[in-house]
C-alpha positions in Angstrom: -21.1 -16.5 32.1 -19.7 -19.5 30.5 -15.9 -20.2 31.2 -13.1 -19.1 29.0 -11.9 -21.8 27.2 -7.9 -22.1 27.4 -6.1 -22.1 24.4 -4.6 -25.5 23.1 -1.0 -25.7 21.8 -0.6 -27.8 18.5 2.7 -28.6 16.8 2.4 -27.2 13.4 -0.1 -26.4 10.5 -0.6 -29.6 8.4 0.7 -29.6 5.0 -2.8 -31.2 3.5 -6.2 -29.2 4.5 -9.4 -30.6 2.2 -9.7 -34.0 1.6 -13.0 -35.2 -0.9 -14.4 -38.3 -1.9 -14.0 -39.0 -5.9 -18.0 -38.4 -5.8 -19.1 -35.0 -6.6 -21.5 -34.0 -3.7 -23.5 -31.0 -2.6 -23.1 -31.8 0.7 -22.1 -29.0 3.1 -18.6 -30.1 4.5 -17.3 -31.1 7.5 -15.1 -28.4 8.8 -12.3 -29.8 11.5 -10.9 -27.7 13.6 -7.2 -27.4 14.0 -6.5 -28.4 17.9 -9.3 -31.5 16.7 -6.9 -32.5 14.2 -3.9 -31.9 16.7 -5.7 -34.6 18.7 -5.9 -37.3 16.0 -2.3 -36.3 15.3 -1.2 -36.9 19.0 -3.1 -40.3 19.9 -3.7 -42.0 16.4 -0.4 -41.0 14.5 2.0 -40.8 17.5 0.3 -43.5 19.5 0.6 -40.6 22.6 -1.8 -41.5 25.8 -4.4 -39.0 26.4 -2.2 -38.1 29.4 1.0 -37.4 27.3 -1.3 -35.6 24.8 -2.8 -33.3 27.5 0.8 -32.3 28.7 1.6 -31.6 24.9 -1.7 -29.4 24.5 -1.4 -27.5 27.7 -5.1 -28.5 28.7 -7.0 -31.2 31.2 -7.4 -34.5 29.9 -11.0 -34.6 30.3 -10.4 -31.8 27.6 -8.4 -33.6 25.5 -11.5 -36.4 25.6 -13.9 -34.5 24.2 -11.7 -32.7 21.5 -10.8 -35.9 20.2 -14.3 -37.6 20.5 -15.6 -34.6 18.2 -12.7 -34.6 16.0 -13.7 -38.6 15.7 -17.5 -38.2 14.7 -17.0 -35.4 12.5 -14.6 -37.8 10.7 -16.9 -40.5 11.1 -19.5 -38.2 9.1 -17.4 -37.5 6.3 -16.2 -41.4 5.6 -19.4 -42.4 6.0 -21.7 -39.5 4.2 -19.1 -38.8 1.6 -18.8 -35.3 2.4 -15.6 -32.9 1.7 -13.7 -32.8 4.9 -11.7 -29.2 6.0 -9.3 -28.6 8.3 -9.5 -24.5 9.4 -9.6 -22.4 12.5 -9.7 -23.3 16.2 -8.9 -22.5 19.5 -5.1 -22.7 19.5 -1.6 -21.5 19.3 1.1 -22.7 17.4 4.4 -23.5 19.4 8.1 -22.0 19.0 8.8 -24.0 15.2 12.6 -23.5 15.6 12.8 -19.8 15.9 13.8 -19.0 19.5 16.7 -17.3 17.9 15.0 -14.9 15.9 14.9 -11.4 17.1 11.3 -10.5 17.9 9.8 -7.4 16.5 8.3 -4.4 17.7 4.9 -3.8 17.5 4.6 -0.9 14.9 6.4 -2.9 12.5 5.3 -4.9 9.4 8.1 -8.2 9.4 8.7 -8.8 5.0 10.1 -12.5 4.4 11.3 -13.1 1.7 11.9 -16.9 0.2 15.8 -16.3 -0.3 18.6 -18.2 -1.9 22.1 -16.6 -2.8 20.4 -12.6 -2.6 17.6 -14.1 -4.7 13.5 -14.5 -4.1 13.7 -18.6 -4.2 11.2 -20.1 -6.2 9.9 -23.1 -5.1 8.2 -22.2 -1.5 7.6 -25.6 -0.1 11.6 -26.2 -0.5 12.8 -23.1 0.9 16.0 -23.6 3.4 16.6 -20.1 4.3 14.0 -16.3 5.2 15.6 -13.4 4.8 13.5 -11.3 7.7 13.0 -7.2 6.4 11.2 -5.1 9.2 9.5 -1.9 8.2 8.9 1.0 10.2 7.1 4.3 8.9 7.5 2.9 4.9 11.3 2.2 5.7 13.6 -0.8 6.4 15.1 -0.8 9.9 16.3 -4.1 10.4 17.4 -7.4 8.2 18.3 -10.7 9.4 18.5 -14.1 7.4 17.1 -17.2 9.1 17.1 -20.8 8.2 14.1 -22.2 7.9 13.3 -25.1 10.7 12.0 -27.6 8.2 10.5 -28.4 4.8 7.3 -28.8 3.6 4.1 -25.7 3.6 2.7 -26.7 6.8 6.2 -26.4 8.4 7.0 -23.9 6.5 3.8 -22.1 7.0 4.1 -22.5 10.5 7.5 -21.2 11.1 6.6 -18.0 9.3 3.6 -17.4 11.8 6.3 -18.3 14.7 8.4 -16.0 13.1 6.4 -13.0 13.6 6.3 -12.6 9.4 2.9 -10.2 8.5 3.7 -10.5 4.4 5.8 -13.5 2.1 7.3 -12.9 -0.9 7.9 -16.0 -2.7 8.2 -16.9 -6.6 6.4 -20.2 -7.4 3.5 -21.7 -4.4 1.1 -24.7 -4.3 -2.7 -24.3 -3.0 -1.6 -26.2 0.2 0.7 -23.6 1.4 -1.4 -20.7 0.4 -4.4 -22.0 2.6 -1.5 -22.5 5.2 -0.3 -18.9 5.2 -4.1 -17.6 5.2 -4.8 -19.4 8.0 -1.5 -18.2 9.8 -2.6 -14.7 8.8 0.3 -13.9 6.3 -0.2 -12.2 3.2 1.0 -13.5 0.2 2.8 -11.8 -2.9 3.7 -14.8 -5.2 5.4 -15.0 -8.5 8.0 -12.6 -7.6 12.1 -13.2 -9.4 15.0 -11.3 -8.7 16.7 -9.4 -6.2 15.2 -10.4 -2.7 16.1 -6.8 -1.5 14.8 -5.0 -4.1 11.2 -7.2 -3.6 11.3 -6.3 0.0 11.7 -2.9 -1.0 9.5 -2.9 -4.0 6.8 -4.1 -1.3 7.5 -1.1 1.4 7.2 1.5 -1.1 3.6 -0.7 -2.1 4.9 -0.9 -5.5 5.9 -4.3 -5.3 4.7 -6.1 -8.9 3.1 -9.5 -8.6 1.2 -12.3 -9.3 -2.6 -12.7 -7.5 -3.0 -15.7 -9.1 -0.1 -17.6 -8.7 0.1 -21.3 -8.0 2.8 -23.8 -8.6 2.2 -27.2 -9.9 5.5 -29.2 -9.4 4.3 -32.5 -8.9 7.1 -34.7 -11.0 9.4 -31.6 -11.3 12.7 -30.3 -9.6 13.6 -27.4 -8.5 16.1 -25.8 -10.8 16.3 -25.5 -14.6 13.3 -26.5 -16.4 10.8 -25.9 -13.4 7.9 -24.3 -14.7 5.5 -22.4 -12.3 1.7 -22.5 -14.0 -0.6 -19.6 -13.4 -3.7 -20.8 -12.9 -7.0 -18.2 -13.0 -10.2 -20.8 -11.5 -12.8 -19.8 -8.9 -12.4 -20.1 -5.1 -8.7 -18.9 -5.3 -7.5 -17.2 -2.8 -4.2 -16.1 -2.2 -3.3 -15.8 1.8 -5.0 -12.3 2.2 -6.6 -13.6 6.0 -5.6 -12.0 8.8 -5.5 -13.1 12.7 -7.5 -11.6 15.0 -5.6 -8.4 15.5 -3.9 -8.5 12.7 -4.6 -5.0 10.4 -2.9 -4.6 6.9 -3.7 -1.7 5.0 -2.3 -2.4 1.5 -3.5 -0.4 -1.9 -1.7 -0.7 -5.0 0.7 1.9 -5.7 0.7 3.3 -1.7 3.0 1.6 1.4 2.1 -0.9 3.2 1.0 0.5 7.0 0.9 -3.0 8.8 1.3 -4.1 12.7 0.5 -6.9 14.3 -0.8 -6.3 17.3 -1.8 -9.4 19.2 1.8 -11.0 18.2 2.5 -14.9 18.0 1.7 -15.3 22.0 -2.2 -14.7 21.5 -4.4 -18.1 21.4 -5.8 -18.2 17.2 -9.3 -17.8 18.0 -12.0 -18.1 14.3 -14.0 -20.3 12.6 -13.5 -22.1 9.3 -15.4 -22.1 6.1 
């Protein structure tokens, strides 16, 4: 039988995932894995030895070879052939992210969080300082606690969600980038939500929670703030965050409560494969 392969540790979820030449080309992508791109991350970026990189990853550094000598041809094949490059899946697990203070949850609860400023759903995601944390039990809210968040940005932020235990976001405006993060973290999205960040989280354990499928934020050259404007934009391909870990099962149906745990919990190595 062939040999287990140990999981790899990487420090966060990039904030970029798909990068394509300005030619238009058929070609089938090249898909990069997650702990690959930790590896370019470690020794190209950080200028880490393959030793120091090893220790970081939690694997041999005859491992940490041949992850990075992979991740280097398939990059190789898309500078050279043109072809879109991807970063999904892997063999990994994220580490802590700055939440070694949150209190964990059991696991016959779904965790809400809520984007939250001032007892309101924030709404520009990739800016959010502070989670307020809901968990549901049997349709009902048992426990609330309000978190800062460890850092900006939707990788980070993605990231720290998926640390965080956090099975469903409720957000108001959210860019393509951190919607890809959140589906690969496993985290369901409900966009384009305003007002009362309790009455969302509630809204959403009842499963009557009103929102926007669609929603995506363009705020490139805007501020947070008065005059932001949060575009809804309806194209094929757009997904909106419903992925789910391995272990992960959601039930949600418009109009019912949400029935979620998360089994596995953040612990378990991320085991799939990309698009």
């Amino acid at each position: 039988m062939p040999r287990k392969q140990r999981c790899r540790w990487i420090g966060g979820y990039p904030d970029h995932w798909e990068f394509s030449p300005e030619e238009v080309s058929d070609k089938e992508p090249v898909v990069l894995s997650l702990d690959e791109f930790e590896t370019i991350r470690l020794l190209d970026r950080e200028g880490l030895t393959q030793e120091q990189s090893a220790e970081r990853m939690g694997i041999a550094r005859t491992t940490v070879t041949a992850i990075y000598e992979r991740a280097r041809r398939k990059v190789a094949d898309a500078l050279v052939d043109g072809r879109r490059l991807l970063i999904r899946g892997g063999n990994y697990r994220l580490n802590d992210q700055g939440t070694e203070n949150i209190i964990r949850k059991g696991s016959k609860r779904m965790r809400i969080a809520v984007a939250y400023e001032n007892g309101e759903v924030f709404q520009h995601f990739g800016h959010t300082e502070q989670f307020k944390l809901y968990d549901v039990e049997d349709g009902k809210i048992v426990a609330e606690q309000v978190v800062p968040s460890s850092g900006s940005g939707h990788g980070a932020l993605a990231g720290f969600l998926k640390a965080a235990q956090a099975d469903a976001l409720i957000c108001g405006g959210i860019g393509s980038g951190a919607q890809t993060a959140l589906a690969e973290a496993g985290i369901r999205l409900y966009g384009g939500v305003s007002g009362s960040a309790d009455a969302a989280a509630q809204a959403l354990a009842d499963g009557i929670l009103q929102y926007d499928p669609n929603i995506e934020c363009d705020h490139h050259g805007h501020h947070h703030g008065e005059g932001h404007d949060c575009g809804h934009h309806h194209g094929e391909g757009h997904e909106c965050g419903h992925h789910h870990a391995e272990g992960h099962e959601c039930g949600h149906r418009h109009g019912k409560a949400l029935d979620c745990g998360h089994q596995e919990g953040d612990e378990g190595c991320r085991r799939h494969h990309g698009n």
